[in-house]
C-alpha positions in Angstrom: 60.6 64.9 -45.2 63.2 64.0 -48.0 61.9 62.8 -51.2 62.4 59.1 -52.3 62.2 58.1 -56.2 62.5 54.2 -54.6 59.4 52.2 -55.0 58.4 51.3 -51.4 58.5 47.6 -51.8 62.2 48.3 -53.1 63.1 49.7 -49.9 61.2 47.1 -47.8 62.9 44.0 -49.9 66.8 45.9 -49.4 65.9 46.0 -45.6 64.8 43.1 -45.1 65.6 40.1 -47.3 68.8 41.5 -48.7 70.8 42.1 -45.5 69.9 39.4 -43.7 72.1 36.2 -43.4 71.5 32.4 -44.4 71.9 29.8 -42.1 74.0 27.1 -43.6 73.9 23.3 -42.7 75.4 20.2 -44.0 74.6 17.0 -42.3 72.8 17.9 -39.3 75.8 20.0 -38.8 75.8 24.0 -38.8 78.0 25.6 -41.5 78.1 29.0 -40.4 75.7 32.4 -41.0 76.4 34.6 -44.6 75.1 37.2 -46.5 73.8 35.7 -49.9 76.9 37.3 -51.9 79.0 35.4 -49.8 77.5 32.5 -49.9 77.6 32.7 -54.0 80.7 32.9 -53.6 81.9 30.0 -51.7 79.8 28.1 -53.7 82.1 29.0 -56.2 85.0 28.6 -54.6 83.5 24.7 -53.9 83.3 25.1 -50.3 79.1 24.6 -50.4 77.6 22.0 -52.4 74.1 22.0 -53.9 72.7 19.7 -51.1 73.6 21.7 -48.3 70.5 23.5 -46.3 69.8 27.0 -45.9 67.1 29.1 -44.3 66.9 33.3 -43.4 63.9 34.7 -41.5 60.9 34.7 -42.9 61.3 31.0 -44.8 58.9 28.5 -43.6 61.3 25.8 -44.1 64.8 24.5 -44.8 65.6 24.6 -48.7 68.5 23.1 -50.7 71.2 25.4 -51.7 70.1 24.6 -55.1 67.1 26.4 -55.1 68.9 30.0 -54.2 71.3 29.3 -56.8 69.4 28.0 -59.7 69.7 30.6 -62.8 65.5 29.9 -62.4 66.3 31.5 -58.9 67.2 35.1 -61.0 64.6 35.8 -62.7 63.1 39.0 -62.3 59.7 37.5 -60.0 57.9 40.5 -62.2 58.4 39.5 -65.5 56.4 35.8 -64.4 53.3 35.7 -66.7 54.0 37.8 -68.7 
């Protein structure tokens, strides 16, 4: 069995949160499915807006773009109480 340095909750997060894709919608209307780089990015490019809707597996419910790309939404969720 190969030896992993990788905390397993590491390895669990990259599987499955970071490689999934985010629904996007926009007035009752679908957008399209990326991965959250891309997404970033067409933010950036002013192709999303704040208001638009996302969700990925595993989210309860619909959130606002703004929530994934508040600075608030980089925090390291460790350092929290600290």
């Amino acid at each position: 069995m190969e030896h992993s340095n990788a905390f397993p909750l590491e390895i669990f997060c990259e599987k499955l949160v970071f490689h999934q894709k985010l629904i996007l919608y926009r007035d009752a209307v679908r957008l399209g499915e990326w991965a959250e780089d891309e997404v970033r990015d067409l933010f950036a490019e002013g192709l999303l807006h704040l208001s638009d809707y996302y969700w990925q597996k595993g989210m309860k419910e619909w959130a606002p773009l703004q929530c994934l790309l508040s600075p608030q939404s980089k925090q390291n969720i460790f350092s929290k109480g600290l």
